[in-house]
N, C-alpha and C positions, 0 to 999 in steps of 0.2 A: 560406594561413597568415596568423596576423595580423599586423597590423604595430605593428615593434615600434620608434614613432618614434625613441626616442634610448635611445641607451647609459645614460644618465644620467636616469631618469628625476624629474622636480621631488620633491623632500621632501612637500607636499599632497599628492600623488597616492598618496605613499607612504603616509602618515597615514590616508589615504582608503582605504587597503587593508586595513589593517592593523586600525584600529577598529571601524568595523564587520562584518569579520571577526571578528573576536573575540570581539562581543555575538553575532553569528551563533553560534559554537563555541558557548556560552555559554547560548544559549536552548535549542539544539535538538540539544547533542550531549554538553553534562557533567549527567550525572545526580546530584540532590539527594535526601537525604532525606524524605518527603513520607509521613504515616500509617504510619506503620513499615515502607515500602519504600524504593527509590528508582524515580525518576522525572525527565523532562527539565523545566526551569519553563515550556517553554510550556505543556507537558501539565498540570502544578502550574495554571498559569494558568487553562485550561480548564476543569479541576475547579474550583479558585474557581468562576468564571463559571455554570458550572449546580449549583453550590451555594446562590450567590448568588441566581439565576431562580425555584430551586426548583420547584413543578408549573407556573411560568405556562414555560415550559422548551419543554414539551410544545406548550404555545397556540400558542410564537411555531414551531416545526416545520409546527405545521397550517397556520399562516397563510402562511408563505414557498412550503408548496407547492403552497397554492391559489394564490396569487399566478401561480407558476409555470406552473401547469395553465391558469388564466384567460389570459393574457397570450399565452401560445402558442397557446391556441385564436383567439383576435382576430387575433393574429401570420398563421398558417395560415388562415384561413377570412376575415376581412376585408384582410387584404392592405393596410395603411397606409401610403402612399407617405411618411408620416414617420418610420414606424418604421426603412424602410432607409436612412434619412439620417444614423440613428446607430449609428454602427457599436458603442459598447458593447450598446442594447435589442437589435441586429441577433445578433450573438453570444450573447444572453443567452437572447430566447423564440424563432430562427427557427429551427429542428428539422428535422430530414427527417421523413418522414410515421413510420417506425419508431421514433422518439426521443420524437416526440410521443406516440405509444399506450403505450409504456413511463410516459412521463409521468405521461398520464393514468390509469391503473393505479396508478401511483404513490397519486396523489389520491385515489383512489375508497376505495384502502386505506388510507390516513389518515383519512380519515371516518367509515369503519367502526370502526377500531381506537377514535378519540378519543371516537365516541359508544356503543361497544362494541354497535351494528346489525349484522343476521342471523347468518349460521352464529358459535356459537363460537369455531368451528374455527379460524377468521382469525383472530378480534381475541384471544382467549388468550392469558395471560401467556408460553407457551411461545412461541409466533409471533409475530404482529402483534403484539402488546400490548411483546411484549418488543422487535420490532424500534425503535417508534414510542417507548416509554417510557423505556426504558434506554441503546438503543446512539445513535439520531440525536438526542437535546440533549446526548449528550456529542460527535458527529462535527461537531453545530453550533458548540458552543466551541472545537471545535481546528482545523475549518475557518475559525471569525472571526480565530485568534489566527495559526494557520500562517499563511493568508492574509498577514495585515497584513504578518507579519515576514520572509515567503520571501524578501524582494527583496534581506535582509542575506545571505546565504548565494547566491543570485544574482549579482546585478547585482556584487560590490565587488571581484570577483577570486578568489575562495577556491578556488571551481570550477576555475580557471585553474592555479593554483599548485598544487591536491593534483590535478588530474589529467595534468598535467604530469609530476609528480614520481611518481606510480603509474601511469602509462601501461606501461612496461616490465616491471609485476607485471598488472597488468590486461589488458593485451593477449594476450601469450601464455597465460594459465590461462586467460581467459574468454573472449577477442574483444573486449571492450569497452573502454572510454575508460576515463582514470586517473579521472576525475570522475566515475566511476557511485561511487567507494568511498564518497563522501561521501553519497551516497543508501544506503547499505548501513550506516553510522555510523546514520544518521538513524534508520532503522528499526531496527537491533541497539539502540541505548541510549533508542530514545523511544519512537515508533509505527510501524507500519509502513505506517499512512494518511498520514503527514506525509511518508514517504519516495516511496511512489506519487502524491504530491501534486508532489512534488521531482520526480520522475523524467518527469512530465505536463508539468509544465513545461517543462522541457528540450529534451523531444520536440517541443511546439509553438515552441518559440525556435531551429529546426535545428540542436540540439549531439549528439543522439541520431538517429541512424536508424529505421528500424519495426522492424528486429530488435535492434537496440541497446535501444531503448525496451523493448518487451517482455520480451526478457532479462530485463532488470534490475527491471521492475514484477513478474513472475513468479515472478525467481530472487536476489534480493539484498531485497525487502521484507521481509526478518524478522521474526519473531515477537518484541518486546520481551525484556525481562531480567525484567523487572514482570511480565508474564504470563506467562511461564515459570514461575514463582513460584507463582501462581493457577493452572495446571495440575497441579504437583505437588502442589501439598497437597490440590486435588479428591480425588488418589486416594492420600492416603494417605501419600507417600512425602518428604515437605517434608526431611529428612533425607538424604535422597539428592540436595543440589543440585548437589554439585560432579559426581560423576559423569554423574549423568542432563546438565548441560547440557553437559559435555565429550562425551560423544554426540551431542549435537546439531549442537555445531559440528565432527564431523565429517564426521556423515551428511550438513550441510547442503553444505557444503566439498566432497563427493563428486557431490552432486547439482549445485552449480556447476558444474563440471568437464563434468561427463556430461551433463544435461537439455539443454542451451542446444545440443550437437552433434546431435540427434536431432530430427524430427519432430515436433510442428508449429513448433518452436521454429527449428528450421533453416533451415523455407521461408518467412520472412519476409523482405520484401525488404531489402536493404541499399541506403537509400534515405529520404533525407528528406521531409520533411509534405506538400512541394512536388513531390516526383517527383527531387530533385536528387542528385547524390552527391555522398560525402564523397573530399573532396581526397588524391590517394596522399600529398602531402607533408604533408598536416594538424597530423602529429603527429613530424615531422621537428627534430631542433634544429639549429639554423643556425650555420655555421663562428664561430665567439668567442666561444661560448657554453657550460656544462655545464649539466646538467642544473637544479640547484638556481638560475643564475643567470637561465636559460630562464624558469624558473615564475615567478621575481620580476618580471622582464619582462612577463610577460603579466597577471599580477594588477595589475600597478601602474597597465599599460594601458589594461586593463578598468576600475580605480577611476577613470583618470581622464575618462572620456567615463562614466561612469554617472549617471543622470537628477539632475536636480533636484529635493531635498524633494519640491516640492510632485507633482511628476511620479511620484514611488517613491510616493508616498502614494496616489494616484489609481490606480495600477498595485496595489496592495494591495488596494483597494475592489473594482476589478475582479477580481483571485481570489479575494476572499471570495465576492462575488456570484455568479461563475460556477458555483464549488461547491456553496453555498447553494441555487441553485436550479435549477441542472442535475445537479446528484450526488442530492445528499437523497432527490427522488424515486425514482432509480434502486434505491438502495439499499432503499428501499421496498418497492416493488414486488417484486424480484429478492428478496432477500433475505426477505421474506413467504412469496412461492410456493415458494422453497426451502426451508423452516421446517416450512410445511403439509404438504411433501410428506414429510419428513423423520419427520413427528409421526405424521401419520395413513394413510401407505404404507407399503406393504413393500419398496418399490421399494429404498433402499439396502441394506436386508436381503438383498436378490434380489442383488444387484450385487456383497456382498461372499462370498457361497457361492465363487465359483473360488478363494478366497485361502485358504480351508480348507487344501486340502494343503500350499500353501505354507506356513504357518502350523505346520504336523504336520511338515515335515521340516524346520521350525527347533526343532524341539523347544522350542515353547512349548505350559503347559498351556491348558486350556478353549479350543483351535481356535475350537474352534463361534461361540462366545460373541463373542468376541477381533473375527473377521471381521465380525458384525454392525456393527464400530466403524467398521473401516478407512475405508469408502466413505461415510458418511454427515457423516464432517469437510469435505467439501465443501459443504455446507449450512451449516455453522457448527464452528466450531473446538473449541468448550468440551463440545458432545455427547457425541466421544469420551470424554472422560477422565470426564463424568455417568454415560455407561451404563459403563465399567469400572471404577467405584468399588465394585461390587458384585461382583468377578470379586474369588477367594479367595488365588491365587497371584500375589505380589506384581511376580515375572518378566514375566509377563503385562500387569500394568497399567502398570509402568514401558516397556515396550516400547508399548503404546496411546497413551500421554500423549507420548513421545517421536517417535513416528511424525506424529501432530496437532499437533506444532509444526514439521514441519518438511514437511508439507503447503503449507504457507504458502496457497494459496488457498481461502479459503473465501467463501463467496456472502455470508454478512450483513453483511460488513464489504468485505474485502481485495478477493474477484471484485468486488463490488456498484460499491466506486470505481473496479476498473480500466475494469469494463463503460461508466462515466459518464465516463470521460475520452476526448481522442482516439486514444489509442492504438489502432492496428488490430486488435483482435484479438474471435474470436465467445466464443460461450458454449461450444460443443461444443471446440473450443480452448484455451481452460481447463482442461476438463474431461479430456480428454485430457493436459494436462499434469499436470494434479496424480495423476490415475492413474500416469502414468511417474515422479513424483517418488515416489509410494508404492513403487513397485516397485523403485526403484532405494536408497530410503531402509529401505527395512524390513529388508533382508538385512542392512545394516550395524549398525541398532541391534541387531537380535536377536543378533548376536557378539558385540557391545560388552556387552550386558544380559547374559547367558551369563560374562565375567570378571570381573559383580560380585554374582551370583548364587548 
């Protein structure tokens, strides 16, 4: 339990909680008006930022992940007894031998794409071209800007005070700590990359478990407000927000509930980064205390031992860095091969046939059609609701678009950064999960879609 020195905690320490807490709330959880939607301002920021870049955007992607590929190669194959002397290069290019060939893949697929070399197939604006040109100089700006400013929302206490204060709602519905809601905030009103950035975090600083961690990177990264938005009007239905997103958040609310007590999500250990566990009395409040005075305690706590400028600043550079040039290529590569496969197999075609009769005894029309969707939003999110914009009956598409946002993992984005973080978790694991999250999500929106249809 922490400790919690004095009843009385100094007025500074309060101030210190309370401030940048608030610029924390403020960057990363009140959504502003930004191009006729809303959006978080770090994301606002972001966009700046590669608007700003413009194509050199792209150069500086190539160049961070050659960096990246280079450095680990010297890293791994020369062996510089300088290199492990510093523990940020030592974290940054020393890879297990599987990290590295993902890497490098990474790279190889960047250079293809950038100078658009051999098959099409890759560097095409569908795949590669789109991975390398569209999604990674925007994950570069909101990795530079999250980075910098995670430490407000971190280090000051906030974490401390709302999971304190939602532990008794988080616990019992989910198993998890009151402090995963703030990584659930995160991704419901901004990105759900800044929330699995939040939630990577935590997991390496001992406050999440391996199944705590994964939980919550798998089942609380939501799919934005902002691109909810951009799915519905894909296919059609921009008119139907309030219902289509009250579906969502109940399909997702069910899957909460249900996913995290099943298979593979269950058998993760309960168990920190270390091998350690978490304390029975962790989340105990202590005789003089209620709840809401608990949480003030512990924020004020936490504000007052939180690093110095210059220390928070230096701790920013290092999450930028780490992401920058251990995600970027992940996302790369993974998210490439999932594209290509997606584009030019029939492989999720094949995978969504068994969903057909399920499909036929929700009495939704064009089955056929519908199923080719299901399985291939694990490749990328926006696929579904491209192939069902052409699907005639409008039950059908609103149940396609609904079901791909509450998938929540998809490889070009969401799987790509959970794969690049250290959370324990494989590919075939994923994959699994977001099948049971279909299976568990699709019966619910198709009755929901049915009493607005």
């Amino acid at each position: 339990m922490p400790n919690a020195q004095a009843n009385h905690p100094a007025v500074g320490s309060a101030w210190k909680f309370v401030l940048p807490s608030l610029l924390g709330i403020f960057l990363f959880m009140l959504p502003l008006p930004y191009d006729g939607s809303f959006t978080i301002p770090v994301a606002i920021m972001a966009k700046s930022l590669v608007a700003a870049l413009g194509g050199s955007a792209l150069w500086l992607v190539v160049g961070l992940i050659t960096v990246s590929a280079l450095m680990s190669s010297y890293a791994l194959f020369a062996k510089p007894s300088w290199l492990g002397k510093n523990a940020l290069l030592t974290s940054l290019f020393q890879v297990s031998l599987p990290w590295y060939v993902v890497r490098m893949l990474g790279w190889v697929l960047v250079i293809v794409c950038a100078f658009e070399v051999g098959p099409q197939a890759i560097w095409s604006g569908d795949t590669g071209g789109l991975i390398l040109g569209d999604l990674l100089p925007t994950l570069l700006s909101v990795f530079i800007f999250a980075g910098l400013l995670l430490p407000l929302l971190l280090n000051f206490g906030l974490l401390e005070f709302v999971g304190t204060l939602l532990s008794k709602i988080m616990r019992p519905l989910f198993g998890l700590p009151g402090r995963s809601a703030v990584d659930s905030m995160a991704s419901w009103l901004g990105d759900g990359s800044v929330g699995i950035l939040l939630t990577n975090k935590q997991y390496e600083d001992k406050h999440y478990t391996q199944r705590e961690g994964v939980v919550i990177a798998t089942t609380f990264s939501a799919v934005s407000i902002t691109f909810s938005l951009v799915v519905l009007a894909q296919v059609n239905l921009e008119h139907m927000f309030a219902p289509f997103y009250l579906t969502v958040c109940v399909a997702g609310f069910a899957a909460a509930v249900i996913v995290p007590r099943l298979p593979p999500l269950s058998g993760f250990k309960d168990q920190f980064i270390d091998g350690s566990q978490r304390k029975q009395d962790d989340e105990v409040i202590p005789a003089g205390y209620n709840t809401i005075t608990w949480a003030w305690q512990l924020a004020v706590v936490q504000a007052g031992r939180a690093s110095h400028p210059k220390q928070l600043a230096k701790q920013g550079v290092h999450n930028v860095l780490d992401m920058v040039l251990g995600v970027l290529p992940v996302i790369m590569a993974v998210g490439s091969v999932a594209l290509v496969v997606a584009e030019y197999t029939p492989i999720f075609s094949f995978l969504g046939k068994p969903f057909i009769p399920l499909l036929e005894l929700l009495q939704l029309p064009e089955a056929a059609r519908a199923s080719e969707t299901l399985v291939v939003g694990f490749a990328d999110m926006f696929i579904p609701s491209i192939l069902a914009a052409s699907i005639e009956a409008d039950i059908t598409r609103f149940v396609i678009a609904a079901v791909s946002v509450t998938q929540l993992i998809y490889l070009s984005e969401v799987g790509a950064i959970i794969m690049g973080s250290q959370l324990p978790v494989k590919l075939w694991q994923l994959f699994a999960i977001f099948l049971i999250r279909t299976l568990v999500t699709l019966p619910i929106i198709a009755l929901m879609a049915h009493l607005f249809f």
